[in-house]
C-alpha positions in Angstrom: -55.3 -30.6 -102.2 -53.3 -33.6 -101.2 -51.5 -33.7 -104.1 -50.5 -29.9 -104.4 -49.2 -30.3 -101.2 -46.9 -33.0 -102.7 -45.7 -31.7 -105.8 -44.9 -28.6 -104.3 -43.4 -29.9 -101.1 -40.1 -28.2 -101.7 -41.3 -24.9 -102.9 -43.9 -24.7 -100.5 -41.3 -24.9 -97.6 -38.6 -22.9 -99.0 -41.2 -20.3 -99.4 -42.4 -20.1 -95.8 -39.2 -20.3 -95.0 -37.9 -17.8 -97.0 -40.6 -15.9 -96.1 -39.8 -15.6 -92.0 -36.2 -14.9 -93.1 -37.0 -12.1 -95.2 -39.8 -10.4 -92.8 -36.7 -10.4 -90.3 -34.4 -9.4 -92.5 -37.0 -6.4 -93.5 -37.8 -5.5 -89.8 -34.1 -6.4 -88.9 -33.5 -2.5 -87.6 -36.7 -2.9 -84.9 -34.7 -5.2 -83.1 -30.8 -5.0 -83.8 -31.2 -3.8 -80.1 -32.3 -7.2 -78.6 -31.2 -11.2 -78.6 -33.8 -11.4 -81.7 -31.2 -10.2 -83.7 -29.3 -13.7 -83.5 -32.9 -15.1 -84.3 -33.4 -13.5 -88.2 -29.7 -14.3 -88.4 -30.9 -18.0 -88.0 -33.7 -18.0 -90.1 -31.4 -16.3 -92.9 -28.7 -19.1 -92.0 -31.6 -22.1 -92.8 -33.2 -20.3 -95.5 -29.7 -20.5 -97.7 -28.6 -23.9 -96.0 -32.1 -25.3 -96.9 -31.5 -24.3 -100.0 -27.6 -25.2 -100.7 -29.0 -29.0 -98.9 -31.1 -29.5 -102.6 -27.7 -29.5 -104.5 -28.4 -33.6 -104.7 -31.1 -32.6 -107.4 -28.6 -31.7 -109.6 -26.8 -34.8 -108.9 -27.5 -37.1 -112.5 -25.4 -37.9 -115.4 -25.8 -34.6 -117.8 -26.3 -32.3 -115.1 -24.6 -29.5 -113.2 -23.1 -31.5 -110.0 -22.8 -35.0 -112.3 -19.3 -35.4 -110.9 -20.7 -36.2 -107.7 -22.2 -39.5 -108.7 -20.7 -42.4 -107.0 -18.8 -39.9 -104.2 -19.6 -39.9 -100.2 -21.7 -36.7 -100.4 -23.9 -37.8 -103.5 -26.6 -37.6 -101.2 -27.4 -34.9 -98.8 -27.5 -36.7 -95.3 -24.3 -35.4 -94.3 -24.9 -31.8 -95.0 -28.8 -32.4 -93.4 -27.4 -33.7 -90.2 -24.6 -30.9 -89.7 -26.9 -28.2 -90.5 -29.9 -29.0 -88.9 -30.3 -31.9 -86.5 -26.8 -30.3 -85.0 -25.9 -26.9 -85.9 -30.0 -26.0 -85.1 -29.8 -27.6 -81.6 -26.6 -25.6 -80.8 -28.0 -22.2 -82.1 -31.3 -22.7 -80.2 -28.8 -23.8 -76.9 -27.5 -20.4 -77.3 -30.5 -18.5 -77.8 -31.7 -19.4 -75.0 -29.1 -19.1 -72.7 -29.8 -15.7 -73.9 -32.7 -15.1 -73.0 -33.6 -17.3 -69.5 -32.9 -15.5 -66.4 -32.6 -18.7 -64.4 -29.1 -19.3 -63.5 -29.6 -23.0 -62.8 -31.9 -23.3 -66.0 -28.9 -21.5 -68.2 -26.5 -23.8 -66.5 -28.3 -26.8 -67.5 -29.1 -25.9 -70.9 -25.6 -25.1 -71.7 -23.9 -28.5 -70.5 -26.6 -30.1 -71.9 -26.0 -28.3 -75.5 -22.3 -28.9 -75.1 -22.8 -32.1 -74.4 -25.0 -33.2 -77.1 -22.6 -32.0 -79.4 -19.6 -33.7 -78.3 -21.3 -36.8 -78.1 -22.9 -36.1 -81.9 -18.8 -35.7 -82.9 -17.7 -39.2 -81.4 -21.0 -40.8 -82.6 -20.2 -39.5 -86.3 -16.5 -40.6 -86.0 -17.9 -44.2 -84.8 -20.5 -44.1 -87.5 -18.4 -42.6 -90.1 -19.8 -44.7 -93.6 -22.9 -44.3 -92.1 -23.1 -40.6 -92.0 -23.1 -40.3 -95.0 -25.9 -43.0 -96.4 -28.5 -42.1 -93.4 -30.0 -40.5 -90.9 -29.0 -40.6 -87.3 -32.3 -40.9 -85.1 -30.1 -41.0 -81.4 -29.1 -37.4 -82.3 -32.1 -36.4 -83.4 -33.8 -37.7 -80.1 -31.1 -35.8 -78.1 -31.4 -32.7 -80.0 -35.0 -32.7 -79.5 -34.7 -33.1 -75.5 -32.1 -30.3 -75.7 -35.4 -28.4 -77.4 -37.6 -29.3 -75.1 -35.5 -28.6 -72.3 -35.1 -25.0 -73.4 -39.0 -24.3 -74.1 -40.4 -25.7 -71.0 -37.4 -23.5 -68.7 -38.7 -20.7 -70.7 -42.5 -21.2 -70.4 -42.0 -22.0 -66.5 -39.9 -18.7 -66.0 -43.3 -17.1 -67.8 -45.3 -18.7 -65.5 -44.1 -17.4 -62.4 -43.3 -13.9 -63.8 -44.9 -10.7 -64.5 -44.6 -11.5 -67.6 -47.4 -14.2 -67.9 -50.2 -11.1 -68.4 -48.6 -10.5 -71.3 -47.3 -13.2 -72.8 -49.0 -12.9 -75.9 -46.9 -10.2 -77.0 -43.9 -12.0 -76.5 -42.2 -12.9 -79.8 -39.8 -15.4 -77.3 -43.2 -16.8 -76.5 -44.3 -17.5 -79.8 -40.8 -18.6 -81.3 -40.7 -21.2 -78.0 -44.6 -22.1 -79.0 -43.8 -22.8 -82.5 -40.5 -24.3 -82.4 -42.2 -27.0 -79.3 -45.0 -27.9 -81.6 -42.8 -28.9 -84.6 -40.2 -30.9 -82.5 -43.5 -32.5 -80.8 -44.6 -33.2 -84.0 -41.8 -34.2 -85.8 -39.7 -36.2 -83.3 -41.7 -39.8 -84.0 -41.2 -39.9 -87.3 -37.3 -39.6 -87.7 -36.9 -43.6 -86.0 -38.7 -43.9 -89.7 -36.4 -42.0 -91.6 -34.2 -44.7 -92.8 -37.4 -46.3 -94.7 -37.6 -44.1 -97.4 -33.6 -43.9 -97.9 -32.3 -44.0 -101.7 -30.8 -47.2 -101.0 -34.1 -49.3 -100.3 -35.4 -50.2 -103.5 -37.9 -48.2 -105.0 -40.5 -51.2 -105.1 -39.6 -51.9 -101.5 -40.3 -48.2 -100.0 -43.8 -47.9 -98.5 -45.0 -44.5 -100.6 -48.3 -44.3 -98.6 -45.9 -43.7 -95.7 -43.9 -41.4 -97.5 -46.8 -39.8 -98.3 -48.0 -39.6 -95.2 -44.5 -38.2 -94.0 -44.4 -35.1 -96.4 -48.0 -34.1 -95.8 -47.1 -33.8 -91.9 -43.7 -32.0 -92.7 -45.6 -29.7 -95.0 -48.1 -28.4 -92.5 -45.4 -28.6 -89.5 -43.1 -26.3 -91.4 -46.2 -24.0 -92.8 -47.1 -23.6 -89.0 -43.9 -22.9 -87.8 -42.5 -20.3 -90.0 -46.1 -18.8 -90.5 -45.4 -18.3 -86.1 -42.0 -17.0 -87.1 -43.2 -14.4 -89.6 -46.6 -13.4 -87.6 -44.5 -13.0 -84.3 -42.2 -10.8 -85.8 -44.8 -8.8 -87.5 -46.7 -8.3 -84.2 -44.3 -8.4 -81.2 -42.5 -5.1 -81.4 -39.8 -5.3 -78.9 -41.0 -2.4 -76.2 -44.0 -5.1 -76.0 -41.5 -8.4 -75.2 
């Protein structure tokens, strides 16, 4: 089992992945009314970003993107970093600025968002060589509080609302469940991220880590876009 999981890490997470956008994209017209619109427009965004972001395996001598060899974006850190660990945190920022009711919990989560990314900017600029070789685990840790900062305002406005009786047929519920879970999940691991870089030696890395690493990515991805796909399947929007 292990080692399916590890020979098909990419496929298996481009297909869950893939498979959310898709259900969306098929069930698209059942809420082109609501803010879940802007959510399958997200999961279509990362399914082709994900996608575009394993250009560097076409990066060797003989092969389609050979040119790149020996260039800043050889490897995909860059593209990773602006995609995901920023352009993710901003959409998520807006979503829920969307869908809160709170003034003062909109307010937060918006100079929160628009300061993350300004700081991200200058850090980039500062770090510019670097952004380029690696992985930046400050933004990462910022982007995750501005995560957590939008679940918990959203389960507390549950909490003390009508809404808590029903709350299982919320699809904001189970999109703020999922996407808590995988930041929980996930946020250790990235001050690690930097160990299994290109540029160690391959005799150096530790591959029991890495190991260790895509086995939890695999099943935090598989949960959250199986979350995505159920919760759009099942939460119809007259029940949100």
């Amino acid at each position: 089992m292990q080692e399916f999981l590890l020979e098909n890490y990419s496929l298996l997470t481009h297909f869950v992945e893939a498979m959310s956008a898709l259900t969306g994209l098929l069930l698209f017209k059942n809420y082109k009314n609501t803010e879940v619109k802007y959510f399958i427009y997200f999961l279509a965004y990362l399914t082709i970003f994900d996608f575009l972001s394993g250009y560097t395996r076409l990066v060797y001598h003989d092969n389609f993107f050979y040119f790149l060899i020996g260039t800043l974006i050889q490897k995909n850190y860059w593209f990773s970093t602006l995609y995901w660990k920023i352009g993710a945190i901003m959409f998520f920022a807006f979503y829920y600025r969307k869908i809160l009711k709170t003034e003062s919990f909109i307010a937060i989560v918006k100079y929160a968002s628009y300061s993350f990314l300004i700081f991200s900017v200058i850090y980039i600029l500062l770090h510019w060589e670097a952004f380029f070789n690696s992985f930046f685990p400050i933004i990462s840790i910022l982007g995750a509080i501005i995560v957590f900062l939008c679940t918990v305002f959203y389960f507390i406005e549950i909490l003390f609302s009508d809404k808590i009786l029903a709350f299982y047929k919320s699809i904001n519920f189970y999109i703020s469940a999922a996407i808590f879970i995988w930041w929980l999940i996930i946020t250790p691991i990235v001050f690690y991220d930097n160990y299994t870089a290109y540029e160690v030696d391959v005799y150096d890395r530790d591959w029991d880590y890495i190991k260790l690493r895509r086995i939890i990515y695999i099943f935090a991805n598989i949960i959250m876009y199986s979350t995505f796909t159920f919760a759009l399947i099942w939460c119809k929007p007259e029940n949100d």
